[in-house]
C-alpha positions in Angstrom: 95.3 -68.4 -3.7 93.2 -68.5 -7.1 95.5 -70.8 -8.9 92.7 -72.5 -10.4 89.1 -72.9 -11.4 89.1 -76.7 -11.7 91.0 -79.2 -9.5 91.4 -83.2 -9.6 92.1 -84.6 -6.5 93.8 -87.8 -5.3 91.0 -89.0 -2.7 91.3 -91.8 -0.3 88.3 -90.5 2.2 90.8 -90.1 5.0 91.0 -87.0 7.3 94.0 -85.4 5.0 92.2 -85.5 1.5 88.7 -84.9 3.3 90.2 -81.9 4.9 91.8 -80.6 1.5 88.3 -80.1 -0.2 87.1 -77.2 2.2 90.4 -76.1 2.4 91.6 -75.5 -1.5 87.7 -73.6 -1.1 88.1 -71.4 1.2 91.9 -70.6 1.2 92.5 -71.1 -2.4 89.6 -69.9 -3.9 89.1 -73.4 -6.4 85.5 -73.5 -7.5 85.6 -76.8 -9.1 86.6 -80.2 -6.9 86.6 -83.1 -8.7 87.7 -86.1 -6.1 89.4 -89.3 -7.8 89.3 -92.5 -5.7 91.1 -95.4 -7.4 90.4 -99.1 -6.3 93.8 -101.2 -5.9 92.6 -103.3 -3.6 92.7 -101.5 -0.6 89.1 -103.4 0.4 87.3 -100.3 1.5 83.8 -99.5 0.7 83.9 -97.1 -2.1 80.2 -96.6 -2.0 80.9 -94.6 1.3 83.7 -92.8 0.2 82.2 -91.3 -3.3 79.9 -90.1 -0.9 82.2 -88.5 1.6 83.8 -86.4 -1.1 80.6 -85.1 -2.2 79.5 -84.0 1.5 82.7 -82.2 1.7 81.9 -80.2 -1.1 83.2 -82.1 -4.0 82.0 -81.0 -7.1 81.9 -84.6 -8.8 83.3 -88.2 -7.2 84.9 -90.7 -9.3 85.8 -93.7 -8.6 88.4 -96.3 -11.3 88.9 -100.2 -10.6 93.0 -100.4 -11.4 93.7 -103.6 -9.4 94.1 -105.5 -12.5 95.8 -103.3 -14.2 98.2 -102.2 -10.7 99.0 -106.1 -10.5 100.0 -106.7 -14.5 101.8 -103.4 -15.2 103.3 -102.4 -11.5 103.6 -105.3 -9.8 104.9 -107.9 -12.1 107.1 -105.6 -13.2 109.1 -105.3 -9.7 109.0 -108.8 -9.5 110.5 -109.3 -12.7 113.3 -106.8 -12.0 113.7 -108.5 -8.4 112.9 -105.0 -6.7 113.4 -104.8 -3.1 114.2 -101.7 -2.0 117.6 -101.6 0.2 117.0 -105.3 -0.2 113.8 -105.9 2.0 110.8 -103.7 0.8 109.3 -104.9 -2.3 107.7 -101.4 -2.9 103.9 -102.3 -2.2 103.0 -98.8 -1.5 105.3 -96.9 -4.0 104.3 -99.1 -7.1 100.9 -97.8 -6.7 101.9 -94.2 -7.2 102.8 -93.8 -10.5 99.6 -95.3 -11.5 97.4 -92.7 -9.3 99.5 -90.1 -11.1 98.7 -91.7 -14.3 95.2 -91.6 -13.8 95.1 -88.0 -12.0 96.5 -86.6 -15.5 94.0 -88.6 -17.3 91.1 -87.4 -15.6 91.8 -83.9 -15.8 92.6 -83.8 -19.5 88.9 -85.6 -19.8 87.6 -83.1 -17.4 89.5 -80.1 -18.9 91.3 -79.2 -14.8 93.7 -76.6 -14.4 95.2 -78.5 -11.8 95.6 -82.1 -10.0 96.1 -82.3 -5.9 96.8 -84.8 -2.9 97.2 -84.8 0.3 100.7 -85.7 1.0 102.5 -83.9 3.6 105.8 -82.5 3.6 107.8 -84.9 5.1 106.9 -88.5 3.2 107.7 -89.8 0.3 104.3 -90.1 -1.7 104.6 -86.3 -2.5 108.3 -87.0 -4.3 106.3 -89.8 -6.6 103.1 -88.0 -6.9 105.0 -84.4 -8.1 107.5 -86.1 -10.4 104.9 -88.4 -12.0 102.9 -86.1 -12.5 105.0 -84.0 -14.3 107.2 -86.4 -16.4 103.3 -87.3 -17.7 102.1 -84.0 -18.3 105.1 -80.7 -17.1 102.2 -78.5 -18.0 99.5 -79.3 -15.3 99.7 -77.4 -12.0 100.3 -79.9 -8.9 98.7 -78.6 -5.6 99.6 -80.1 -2.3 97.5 -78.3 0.8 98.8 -80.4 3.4 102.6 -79.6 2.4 101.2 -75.6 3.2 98.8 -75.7 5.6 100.6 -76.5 8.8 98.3 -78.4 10.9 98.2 -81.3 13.3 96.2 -84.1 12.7 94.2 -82.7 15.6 93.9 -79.3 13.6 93.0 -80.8 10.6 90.0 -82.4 11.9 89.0 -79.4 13.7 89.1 -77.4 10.7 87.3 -79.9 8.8 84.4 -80.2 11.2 83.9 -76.1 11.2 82.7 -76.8 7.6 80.5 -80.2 8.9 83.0 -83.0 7.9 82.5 -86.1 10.4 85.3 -87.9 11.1 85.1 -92.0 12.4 88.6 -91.7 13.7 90.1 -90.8 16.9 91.4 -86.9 17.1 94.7 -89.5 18.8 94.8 -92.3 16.7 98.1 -93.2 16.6 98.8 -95.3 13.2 99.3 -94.3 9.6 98.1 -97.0 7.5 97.9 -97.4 3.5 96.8 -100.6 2.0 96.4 -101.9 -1.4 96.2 -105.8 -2.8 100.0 -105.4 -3.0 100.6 -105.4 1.4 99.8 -102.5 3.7 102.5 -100.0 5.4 102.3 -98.9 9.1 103.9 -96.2 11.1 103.3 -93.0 13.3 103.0 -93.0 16.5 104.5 -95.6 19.4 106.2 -96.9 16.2 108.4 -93.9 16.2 110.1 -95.6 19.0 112.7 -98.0 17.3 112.6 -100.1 20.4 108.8 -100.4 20.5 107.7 -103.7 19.8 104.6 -103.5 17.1 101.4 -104.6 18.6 99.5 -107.7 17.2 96.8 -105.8 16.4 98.3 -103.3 13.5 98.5 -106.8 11.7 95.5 -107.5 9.3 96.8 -109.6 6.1 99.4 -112.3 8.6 99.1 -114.2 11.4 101.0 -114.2 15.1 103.6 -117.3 14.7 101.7 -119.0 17.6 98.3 -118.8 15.4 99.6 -120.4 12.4 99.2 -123.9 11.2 101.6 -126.9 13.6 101.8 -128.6 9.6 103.8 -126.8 6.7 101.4 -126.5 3.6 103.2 -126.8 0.1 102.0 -124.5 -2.9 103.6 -124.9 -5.9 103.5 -120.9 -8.3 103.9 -121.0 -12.2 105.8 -118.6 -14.4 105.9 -117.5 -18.0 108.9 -115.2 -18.9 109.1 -113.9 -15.5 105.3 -113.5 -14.7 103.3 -115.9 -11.8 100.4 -117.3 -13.9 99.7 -119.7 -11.7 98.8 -121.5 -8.7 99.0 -125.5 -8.0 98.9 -126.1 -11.4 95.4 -123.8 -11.9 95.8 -120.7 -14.3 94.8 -117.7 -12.4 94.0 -114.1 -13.6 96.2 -111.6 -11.5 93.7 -110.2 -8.8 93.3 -114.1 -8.0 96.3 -115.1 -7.9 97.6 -111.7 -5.7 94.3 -112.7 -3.4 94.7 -116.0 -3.0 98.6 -116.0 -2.3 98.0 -112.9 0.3 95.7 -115.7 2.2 97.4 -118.7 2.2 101.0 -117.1 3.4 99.7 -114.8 5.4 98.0 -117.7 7.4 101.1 -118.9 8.1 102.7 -115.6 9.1 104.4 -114.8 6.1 105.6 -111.6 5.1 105.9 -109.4 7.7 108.4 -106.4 7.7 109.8 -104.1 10.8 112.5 -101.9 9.2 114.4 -98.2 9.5 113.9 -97.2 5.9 116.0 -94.1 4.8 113.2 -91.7 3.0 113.5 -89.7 0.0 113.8 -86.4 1.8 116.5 -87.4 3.7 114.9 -89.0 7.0 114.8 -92.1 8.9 111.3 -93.3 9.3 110.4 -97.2 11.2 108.0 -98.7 8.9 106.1 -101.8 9.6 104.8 -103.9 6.3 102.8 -106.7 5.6 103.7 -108.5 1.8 103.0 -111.7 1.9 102.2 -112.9 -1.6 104.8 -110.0 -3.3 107.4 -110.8 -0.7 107.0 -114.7 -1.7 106.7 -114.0 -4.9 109.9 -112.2 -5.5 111.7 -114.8 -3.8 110.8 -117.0 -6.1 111.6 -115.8 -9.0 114.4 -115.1 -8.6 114.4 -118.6 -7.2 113.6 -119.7 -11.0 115.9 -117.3 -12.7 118.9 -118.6 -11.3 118.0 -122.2 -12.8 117.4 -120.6 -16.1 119.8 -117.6 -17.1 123.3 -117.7 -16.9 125.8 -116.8 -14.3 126.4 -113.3 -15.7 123.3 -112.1 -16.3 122.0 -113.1 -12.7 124.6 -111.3 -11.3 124.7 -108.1 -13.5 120.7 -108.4 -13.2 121.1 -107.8 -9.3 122.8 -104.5 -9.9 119.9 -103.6 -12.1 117.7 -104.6 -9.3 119.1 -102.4 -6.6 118.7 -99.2 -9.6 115.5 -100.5 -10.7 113.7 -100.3 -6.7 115.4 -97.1 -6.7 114.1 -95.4 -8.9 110.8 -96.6 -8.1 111.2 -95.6 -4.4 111.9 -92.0 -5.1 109.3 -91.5 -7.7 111.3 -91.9 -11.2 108.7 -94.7 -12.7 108.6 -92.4 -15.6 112.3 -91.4 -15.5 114.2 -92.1 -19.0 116.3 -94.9 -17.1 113.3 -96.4 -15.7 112.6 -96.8 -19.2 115.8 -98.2 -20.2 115.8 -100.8 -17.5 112.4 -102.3 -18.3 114.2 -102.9 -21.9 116.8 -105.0 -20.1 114.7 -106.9 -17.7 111.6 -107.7 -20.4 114.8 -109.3 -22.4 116.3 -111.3 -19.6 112.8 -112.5 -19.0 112.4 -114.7 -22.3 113.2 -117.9 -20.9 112.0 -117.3 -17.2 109.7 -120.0 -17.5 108.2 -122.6 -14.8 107.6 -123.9 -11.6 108.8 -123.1 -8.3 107.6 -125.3 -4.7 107.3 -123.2 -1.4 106.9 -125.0 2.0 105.2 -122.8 3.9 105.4 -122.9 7.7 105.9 -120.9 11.0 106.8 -117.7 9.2 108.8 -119.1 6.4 108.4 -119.5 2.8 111.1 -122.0 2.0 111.8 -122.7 -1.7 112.5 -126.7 -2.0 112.2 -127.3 -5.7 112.4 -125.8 -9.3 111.8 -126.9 -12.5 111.8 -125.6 -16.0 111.7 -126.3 -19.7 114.7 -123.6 -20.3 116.9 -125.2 -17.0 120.2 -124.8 -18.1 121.1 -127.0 -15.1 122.4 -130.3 -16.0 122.7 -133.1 -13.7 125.3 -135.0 -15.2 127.7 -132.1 -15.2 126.9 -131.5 -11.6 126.6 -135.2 -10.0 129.3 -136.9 -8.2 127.8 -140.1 -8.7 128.6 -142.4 -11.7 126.5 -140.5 -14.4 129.8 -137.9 -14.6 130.0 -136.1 -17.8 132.8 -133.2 -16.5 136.4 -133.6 -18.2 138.3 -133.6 -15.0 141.2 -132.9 -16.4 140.5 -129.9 -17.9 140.3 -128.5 -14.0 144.2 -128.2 -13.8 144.5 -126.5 -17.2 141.9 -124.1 -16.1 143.5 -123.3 -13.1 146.6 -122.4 -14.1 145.1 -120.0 -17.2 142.4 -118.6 -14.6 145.0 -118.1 -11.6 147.8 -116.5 -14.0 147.0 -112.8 -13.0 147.7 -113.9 -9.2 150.7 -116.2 -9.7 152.6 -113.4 -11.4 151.2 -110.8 -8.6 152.2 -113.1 -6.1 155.7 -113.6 -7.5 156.6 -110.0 -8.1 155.3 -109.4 -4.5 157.0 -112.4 -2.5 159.3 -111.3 0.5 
């Protein structure tokens, strides 16, 4: 193809981006390969993987540490904004694309590329975030995507690979998809394709089967400041502890797991399988906390933003003008998000049973029934009539 002389590409050490440095080679005619391999937390041996890319033929194999950094600019950032995408998947997987994108175009300005690539296939989403974040960061650098042209298997792939001496440890069959990060991991392919199949206990690394988990609920109790978990039982954490901690102790009790028919960018039904135990949690409650500290409007017009805001993150738009504009909104809303929420945790539930914050704007002697009643009952008949005026006349002009 001879598009260009220098390449960056998005490296994970699986059989797709393996495959992609012999192939851009040979088929493309790229000289230069420079693999990028970013550490979110995905708990795989880098060592081995830098290693990989330069047995496949890479010219040069970097590796970046961006779990802090994912955590504090990605994640908190969905969980501020309450992001769950058609109201279940809090994005684990698609948060940590715009940051790979980010990190892509910084690597080849510094290594002066012509190009970035990855191995995303035509039919997923990860190509949608990858392209368009790429481009809104730099619309001048040339994206390559060999497995979107190449039309092979998975069975092929590997074949071709091991023509140029590329081992592979997995099965030519193996029948998952799996991407992990510190954020949950996402499952699919194979018998999962099969709505009605019932996923196996063993896909599950990050929760426990019901039946494994603790006969006692355990309660945890998470701190916020203006809309960000800062800590845990009381202890100030940094974010990769926190995010580490929280995975452990809900995921022992079976706590976030996901089984869903998720409607794709490109237009497809796919069955994905997640595991999100601390972001899952952690979304829940904040919001939890928001509702005892902004006012009834702004929850309610923030859940709209919500629903936009895991949008756009879902089909790629991190960078997107709007994007933009909603973080202005949320970061404001977020001023007096301040406090502390306690979860019961037990059998597969994280069950929020208390709140508490300097900024509450809930007051206990406006909402008691007991003898501590500050509300001007009889206001309430006043306010009816003004509040049900519209429907009165409605009703009147309309009677039979």
């Amino acid at each position: 193809m001879g598009c260009a002389d220098r390449v960056v590409l998005a490296y994970s050490g699986g059989v797709d981006t393996s495959v992609c440095i012999p192939y851009l080679k040979q088929e493309w005619g790229i000289k230069d390969i420079i693999t990028l391999s970013v550490d979110l937390g995905q708990e795989d041996e880098l060592g081995p993987i830098q290693a990989k890319a330069l047995e496949c033929g890479a010219l040069e194999s970097l590796i970046v540490d961006a779990q802090e950094t994912f955590i504090t600019n990605y994640g908190f950032r969905a969980i501020q904004a309450n992001a769950l995408y058609e109201n279940r998947y809090p994005l684990s997987t698609a948060l940590a694309r715009p940051l790979i994108s980010k990190l892509l175009v910084e690597v080849a300005e510094k290594y002066g590329a012509d190009a970035v690539a990855h191995g995303c296939t035509a039919k997923g989403n990860d190509q949608v975030r990858f392209d368009l974040g790429i481009l809104a960061l730099n619309p001048d650098l040339k994206i390559l995507a060999p497995a979107r042209e190449w039309n092979m298997s998975r069975e092929e792939a590997i074949a071709y690979g091991e023509k140029f001496g590329i081992e592979f440890s997995v099965k030519k069959s193996s029948p998952f998809s799996i991407d992990r990060n510190i954020l949950g991991r996402s499952i699919e392919a194979g018998p999962l394709e099969d709505p009605m199949f019932e996923p196996p206990e063993e896909i599950y690394l990050m929760t426990k089967a019901i039946a494994n988990t603790p006969d006692k609920p355990e309660y945890i109790e998470i701190g916020f400041e203006k809309g960000v978990p800062v800590s845990l039982n009381c202890q100030n954490l940094d974010s990769v502890t926190l995010i580490s901690q929280l995975n452990k102790i809900a995921g022992n009790h079976g706590i976030g797991r996901l089984d869903m028919i998720e409607n794709r960018v490109v237009g497809i039904k796919s069955r994905e399988i997640y595991e999100v135990p601390a972001l899952l949690m952690l979304i829940d409650a904040h919001r939890d906390l928001e509702s005892l500290t902004l006012t009834a409007d702004v929850t309610q017009y923030k859940q709209g933003v919500g629903d936009t805001y895991s949008k756009l993150i879902y089909e790629g738009l991190w960078y997107s003008p709007l994007k933009e504009a909603l973080d202005a909104f949320i970061s404001q809303t977020q001023d007096r998000v301040t406090g502390t929420v306690r979860i019961k945790l037990f059998k597969g539930n994280a069950v929020i049973v208390g709140r508490c914050s300097d900024n509450s704007i809930y007051s206990p002697n406006l909402s008691t029934y007991g003898a501590d009643d500050n509300f001007d009952h009889k206001a309430a008949e006043g306010f009816i009539y003004i509040w049900g005026l519209p429907t009165r006349v409605w009703a009147q002009k309309n009677k039979r």
